[in-house]
C-alpha positions as CSV (number, residue, x, y, z in Angstrom):
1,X,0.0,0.0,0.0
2,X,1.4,3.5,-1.0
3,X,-0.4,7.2,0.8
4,X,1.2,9.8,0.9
5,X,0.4,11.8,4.7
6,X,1.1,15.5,5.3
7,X,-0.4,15.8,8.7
8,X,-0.4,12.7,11.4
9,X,-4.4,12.8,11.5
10,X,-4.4,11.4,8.0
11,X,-2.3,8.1,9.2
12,X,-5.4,7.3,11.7
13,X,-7.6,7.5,9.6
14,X,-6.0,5.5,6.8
15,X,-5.4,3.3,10.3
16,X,-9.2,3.0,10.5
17,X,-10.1,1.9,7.7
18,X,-7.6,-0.8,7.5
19,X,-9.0,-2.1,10.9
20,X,-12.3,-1.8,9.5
21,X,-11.4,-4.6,6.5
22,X,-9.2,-5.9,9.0
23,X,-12.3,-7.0,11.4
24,X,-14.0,-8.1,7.8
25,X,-11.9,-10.6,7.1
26,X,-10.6,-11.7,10.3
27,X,-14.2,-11.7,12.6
28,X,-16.4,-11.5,9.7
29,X,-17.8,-8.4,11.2
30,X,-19.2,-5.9,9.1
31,X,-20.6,-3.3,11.1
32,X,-17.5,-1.3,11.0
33,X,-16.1,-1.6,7.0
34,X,-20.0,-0.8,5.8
35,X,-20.2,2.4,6.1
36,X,-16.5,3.3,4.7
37,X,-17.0,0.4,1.9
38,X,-17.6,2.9,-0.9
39,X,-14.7,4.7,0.3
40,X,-12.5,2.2,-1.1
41,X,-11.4,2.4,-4.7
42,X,-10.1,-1.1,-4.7
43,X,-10.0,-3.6,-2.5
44,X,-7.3,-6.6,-4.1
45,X,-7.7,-9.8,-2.0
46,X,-4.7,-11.4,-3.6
47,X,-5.2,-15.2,-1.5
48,X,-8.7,-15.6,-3.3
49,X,-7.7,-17.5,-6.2
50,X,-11.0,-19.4,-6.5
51,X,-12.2,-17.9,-9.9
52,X,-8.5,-15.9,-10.9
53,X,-5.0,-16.8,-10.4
54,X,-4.5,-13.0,-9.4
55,X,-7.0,-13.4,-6.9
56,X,-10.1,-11.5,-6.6
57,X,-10.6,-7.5,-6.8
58,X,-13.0,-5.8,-5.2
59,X,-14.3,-2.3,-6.5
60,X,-18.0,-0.6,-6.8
61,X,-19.1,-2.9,-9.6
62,X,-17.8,-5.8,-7.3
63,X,-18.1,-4.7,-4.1
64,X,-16.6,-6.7,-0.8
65,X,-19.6,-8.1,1.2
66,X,-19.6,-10.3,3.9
67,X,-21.3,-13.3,2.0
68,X,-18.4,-13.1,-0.3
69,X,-16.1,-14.2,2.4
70,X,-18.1,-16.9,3.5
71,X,-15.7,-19.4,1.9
72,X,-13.5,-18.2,3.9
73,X,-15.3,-18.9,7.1
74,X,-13.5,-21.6,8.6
């Protein structure tokens, strides 16, 4: 991941919202990545190789849900 910060406030919130996807994938919570989702330009889940060797890319015409994860529900 590349930002470029100019003020230390910026680095929490680019903090933020990688704990919000953070607590996505890792306790399939969504109550906190929600209401940033459309924030994200693109989300590239690079270990889900189930329909592309690259992996799977998530942007607004295929957005990152919950249900999409649920293969990875162990």
């Amino acid at each position: 991941m590349m930002v470029n910060l100019s003020k230390p406030h910026e680095m929490q919130v680019v903090d933020y919202y990688l704990w919000a996807l953070q607590r996505l994938y890792e306790r399939h919570e969504d109550k906190y990545f929600m209401p940033l989702a459309q924030k994200y330009r693109v989300i590239m889940d690079l270990d889900d190789r189930r329909n592309k060797n690259y992996g799977e890319w998530y942007t607004d015409s295929n957005p990152l849900l919950l249900d999409k994860l649920k293969w990875f529900v162990g």
